[in-house]
MDAnalysis code that builds the backbone (N, CA, C; Angstrom):
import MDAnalysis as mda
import numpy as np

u = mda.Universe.empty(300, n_residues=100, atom_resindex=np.repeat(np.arange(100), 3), trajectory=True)
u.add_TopologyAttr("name", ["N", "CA", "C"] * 100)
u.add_TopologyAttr("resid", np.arange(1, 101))
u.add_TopologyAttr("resname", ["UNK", "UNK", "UNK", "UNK", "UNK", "UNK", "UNK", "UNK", "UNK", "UNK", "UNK", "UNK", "UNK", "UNK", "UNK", "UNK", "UNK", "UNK", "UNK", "UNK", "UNK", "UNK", "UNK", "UNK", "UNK", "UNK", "UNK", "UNK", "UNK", "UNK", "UNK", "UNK", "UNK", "UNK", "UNK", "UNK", "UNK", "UNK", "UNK", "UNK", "UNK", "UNK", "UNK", "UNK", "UNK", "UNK", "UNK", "UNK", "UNK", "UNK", "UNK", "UNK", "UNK", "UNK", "UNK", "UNK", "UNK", "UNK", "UNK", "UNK", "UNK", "UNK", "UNK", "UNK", "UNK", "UNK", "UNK", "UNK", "UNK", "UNK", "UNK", "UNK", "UNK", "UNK", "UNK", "UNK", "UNK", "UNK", "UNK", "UNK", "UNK", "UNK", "UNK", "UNK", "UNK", "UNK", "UNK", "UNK", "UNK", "UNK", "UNK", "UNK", "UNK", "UNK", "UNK", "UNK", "UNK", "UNK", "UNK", "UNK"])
u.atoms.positions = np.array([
    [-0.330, -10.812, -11.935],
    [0.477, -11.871, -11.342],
    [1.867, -11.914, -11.979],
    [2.129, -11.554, -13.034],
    [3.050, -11.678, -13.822],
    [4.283, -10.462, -13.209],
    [3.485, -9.724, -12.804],
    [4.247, -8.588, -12.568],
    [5.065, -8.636, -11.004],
    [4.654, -9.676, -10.662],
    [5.253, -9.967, -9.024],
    [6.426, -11.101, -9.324],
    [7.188, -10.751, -7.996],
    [8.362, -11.940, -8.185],
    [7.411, -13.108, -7.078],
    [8.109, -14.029, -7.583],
    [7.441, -15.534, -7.016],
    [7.113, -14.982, -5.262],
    [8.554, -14.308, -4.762],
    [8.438, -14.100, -3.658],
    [8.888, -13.042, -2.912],
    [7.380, -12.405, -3.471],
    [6.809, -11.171, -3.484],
    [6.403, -10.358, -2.037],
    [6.753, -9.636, -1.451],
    [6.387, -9.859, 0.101],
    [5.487, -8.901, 0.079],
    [4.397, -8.431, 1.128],
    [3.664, -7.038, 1.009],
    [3.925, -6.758, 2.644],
    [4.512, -5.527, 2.723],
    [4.738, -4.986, 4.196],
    [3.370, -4.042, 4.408],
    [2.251, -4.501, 5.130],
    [1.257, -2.957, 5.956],
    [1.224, -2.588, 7.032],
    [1.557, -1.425, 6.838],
    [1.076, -0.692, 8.200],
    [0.133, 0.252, 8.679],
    [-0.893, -0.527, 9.548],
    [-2.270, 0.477, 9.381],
    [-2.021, 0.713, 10.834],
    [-0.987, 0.157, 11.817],
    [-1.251, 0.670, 13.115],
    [-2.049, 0.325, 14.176],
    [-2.979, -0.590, 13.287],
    [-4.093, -1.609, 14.307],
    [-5.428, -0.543, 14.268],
    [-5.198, 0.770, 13.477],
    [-6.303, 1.967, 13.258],
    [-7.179, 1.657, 12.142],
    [-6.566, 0.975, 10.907],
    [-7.017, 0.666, 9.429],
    [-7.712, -0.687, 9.469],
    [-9.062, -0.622, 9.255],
    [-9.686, -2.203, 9.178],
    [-9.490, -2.418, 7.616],
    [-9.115, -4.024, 8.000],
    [-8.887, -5.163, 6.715],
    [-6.995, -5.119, 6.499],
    [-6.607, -3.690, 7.573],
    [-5.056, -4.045, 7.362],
    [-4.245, -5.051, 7.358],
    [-3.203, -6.136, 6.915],
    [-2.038, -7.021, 7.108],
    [-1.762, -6.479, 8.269],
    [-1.451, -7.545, 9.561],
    [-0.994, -7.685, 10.815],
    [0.405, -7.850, 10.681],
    [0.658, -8.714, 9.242],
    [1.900, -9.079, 9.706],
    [2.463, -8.833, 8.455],
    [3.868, -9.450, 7.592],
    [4.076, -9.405, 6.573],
    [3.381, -10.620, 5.366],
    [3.282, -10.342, 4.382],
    [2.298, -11.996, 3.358],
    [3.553, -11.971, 2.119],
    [3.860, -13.497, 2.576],
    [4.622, -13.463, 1.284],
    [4.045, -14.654, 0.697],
    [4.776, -14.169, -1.054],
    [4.222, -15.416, -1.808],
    [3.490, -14.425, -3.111],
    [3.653, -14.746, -4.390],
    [2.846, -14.073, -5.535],
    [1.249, -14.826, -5.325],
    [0.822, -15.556, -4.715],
    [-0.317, -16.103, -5.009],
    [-1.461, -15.713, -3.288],
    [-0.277, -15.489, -2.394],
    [-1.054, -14.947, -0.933],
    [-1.320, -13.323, -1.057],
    [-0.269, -12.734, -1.981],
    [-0.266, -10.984, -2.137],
    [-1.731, -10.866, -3.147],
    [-1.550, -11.370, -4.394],
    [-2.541, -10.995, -5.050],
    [-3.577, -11.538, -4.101],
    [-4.071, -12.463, -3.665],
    [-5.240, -12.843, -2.779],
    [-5.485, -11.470, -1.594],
    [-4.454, -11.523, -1.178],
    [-4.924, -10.107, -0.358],
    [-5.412, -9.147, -0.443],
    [-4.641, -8.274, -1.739],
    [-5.115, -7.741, -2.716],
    [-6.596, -7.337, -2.951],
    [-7.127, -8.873, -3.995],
    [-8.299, -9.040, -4.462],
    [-9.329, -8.520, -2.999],
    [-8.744, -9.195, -1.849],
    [-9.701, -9.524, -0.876],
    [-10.118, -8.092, 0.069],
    [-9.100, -6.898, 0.073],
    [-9.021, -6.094, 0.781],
    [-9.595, -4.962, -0.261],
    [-9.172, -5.170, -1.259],
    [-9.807, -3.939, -2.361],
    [-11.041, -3.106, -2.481],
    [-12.260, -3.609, -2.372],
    [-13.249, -3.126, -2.406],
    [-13.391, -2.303, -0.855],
    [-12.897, -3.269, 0.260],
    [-12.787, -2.345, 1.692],
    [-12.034, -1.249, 1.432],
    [-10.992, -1.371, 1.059],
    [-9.910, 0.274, 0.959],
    [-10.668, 1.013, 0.443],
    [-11.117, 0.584, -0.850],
    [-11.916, 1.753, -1.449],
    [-12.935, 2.221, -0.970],
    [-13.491, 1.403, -0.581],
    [-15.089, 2.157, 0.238],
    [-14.770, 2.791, 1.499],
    [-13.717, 2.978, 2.002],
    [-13.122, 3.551, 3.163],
    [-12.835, 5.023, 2.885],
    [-12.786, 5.678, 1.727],
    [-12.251, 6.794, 1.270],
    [-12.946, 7.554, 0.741],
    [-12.766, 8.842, 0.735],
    [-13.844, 9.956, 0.886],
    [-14.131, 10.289, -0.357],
    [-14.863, 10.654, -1.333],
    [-15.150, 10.599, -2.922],
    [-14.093, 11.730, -3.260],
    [-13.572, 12.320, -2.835],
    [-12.655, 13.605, -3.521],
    [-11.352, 12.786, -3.078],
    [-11.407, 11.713, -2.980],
    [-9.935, 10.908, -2.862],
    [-8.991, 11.032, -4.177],
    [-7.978, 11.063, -4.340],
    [-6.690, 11.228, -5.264],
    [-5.462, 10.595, -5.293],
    [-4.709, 10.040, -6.092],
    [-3.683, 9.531, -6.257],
    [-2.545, 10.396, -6.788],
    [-1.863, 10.719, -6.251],
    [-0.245, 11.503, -6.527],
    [0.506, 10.944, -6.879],
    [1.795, 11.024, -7.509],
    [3.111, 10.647, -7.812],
    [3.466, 11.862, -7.302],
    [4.639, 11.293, -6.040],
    [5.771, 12.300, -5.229],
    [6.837, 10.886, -5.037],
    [7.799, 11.747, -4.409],
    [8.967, 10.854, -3.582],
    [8.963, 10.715, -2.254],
    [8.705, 9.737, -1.898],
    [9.161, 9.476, -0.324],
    [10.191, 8.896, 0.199],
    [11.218, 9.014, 1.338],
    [12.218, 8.684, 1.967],
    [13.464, 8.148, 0.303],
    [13.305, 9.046, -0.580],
    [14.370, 9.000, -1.685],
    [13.642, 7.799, -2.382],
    [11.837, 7.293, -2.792],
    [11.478, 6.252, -3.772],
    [10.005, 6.952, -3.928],
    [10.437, 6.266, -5.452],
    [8.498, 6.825, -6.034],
    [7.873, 6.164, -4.874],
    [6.971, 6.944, -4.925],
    [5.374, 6.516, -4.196],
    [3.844, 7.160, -4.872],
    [2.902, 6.421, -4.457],
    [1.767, 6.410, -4.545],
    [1.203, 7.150, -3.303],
    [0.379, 8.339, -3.365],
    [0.184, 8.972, -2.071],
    [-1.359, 9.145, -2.270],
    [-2.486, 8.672, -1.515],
    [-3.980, 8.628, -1.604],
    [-3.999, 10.042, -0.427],
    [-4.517, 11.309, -1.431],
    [-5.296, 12.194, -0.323],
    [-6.385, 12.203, -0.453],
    [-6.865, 13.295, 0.446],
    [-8.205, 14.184, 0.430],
    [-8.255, 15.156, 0.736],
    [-7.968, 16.462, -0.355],
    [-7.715, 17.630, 0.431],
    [-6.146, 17.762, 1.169],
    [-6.062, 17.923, 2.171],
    [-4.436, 17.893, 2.013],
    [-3.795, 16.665, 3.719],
    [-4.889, 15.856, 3.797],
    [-5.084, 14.570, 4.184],
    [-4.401, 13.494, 3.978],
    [-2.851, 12.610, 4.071],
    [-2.873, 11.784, 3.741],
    [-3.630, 10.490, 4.171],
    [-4.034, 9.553, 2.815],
    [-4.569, 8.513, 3.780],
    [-3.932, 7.118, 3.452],
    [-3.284, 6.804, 2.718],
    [-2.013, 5.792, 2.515],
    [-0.893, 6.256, 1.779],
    [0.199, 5.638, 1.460],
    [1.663, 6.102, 1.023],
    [2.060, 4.600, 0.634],
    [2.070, 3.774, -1.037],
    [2.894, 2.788, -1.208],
    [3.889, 3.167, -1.845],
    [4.521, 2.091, -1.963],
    [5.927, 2.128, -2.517],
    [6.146, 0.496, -3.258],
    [6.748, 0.240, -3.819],
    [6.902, -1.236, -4.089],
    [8.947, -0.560, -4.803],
    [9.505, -2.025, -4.370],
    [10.835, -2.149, -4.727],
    [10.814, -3.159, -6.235],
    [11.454, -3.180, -7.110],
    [11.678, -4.052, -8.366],
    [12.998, -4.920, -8.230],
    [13.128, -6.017, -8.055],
    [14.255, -6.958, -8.186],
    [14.221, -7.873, -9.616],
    [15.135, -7.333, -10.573],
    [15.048, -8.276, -11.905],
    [13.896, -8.508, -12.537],
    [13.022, -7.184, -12.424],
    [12.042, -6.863, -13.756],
    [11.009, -7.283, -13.001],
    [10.829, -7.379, -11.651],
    [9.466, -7.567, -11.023],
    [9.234, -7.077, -9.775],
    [7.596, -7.144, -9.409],
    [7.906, -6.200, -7.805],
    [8.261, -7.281, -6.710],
    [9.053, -7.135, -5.951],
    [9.807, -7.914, -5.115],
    [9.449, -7.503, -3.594],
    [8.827, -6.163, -3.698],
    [8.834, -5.906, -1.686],
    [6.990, -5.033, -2.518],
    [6.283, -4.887, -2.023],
    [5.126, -3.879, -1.507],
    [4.901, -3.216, -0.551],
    [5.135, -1.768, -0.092],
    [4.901, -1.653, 1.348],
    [3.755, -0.569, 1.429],
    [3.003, -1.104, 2.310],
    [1.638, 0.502, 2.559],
    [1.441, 0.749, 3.866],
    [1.425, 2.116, 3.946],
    [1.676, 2.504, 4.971],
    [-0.075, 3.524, 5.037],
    [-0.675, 3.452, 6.080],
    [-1.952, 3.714, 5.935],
    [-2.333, 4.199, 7.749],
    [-1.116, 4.139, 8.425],
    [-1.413, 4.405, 10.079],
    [-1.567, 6.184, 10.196],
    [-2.367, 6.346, 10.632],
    [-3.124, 8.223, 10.379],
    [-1.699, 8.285, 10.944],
    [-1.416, 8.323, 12.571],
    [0.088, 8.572, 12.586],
    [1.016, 9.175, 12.210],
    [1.453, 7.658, 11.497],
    [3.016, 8.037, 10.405],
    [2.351, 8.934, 8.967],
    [1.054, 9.411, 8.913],
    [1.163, 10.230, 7.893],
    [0.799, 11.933, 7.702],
    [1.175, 12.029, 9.198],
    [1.124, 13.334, 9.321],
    [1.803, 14.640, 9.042],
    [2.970, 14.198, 8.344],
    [4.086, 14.938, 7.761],
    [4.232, 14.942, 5.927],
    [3.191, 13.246, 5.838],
    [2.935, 13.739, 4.041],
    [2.493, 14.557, 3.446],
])
């Protein structure tokens, strides 16, 4: 909690393909972590046991890239405004991740 700004936004995009995805944007340090908590165990159980976490760059910002094999299956990013995370964005629509 500490690590979020008060007003903290989380952008997802699952495409309406990803169950338990954000429809819309959630702002607020206390609605993000709730989401968070609440969606966590679904993401994870959604993913194939040879799942992996990368550090690459996307569109010129660190990211977090979940494969399998050479599969993407989400892409975050979070922005920092004055020593905290200020934007979250995940991008998880099969779609837009066909070029990761």
């Amino acid at each position: 909690m500490n690590l979020l700004a008060e007003e903290v936004t989380f952008w997802g995009d699952g495409g309406g393909k990803v169950k338990g995805a954000a429809t819309r944007p959630i702002t607020g340090r206390v609605a993000v972590a709730r989401f968070f908590l609440a969606t966590g165990n679904l993401f994870r159980s959604s993913l194939p046991k040879d799942a992996r976490v990368e550090l690459e760059e996307v569109n010129g910002q660190p990211a977090l890239i979940i494969r399998a094999g050479e599969r993407a299956f989400s892409v975050l990013t979070i922005e920092v405004e004055a020593g905290r995370i200020g934007t979250i964005r995940v991008v998880a629509n099969p779609e837009k991740l066909t070029h990761v």
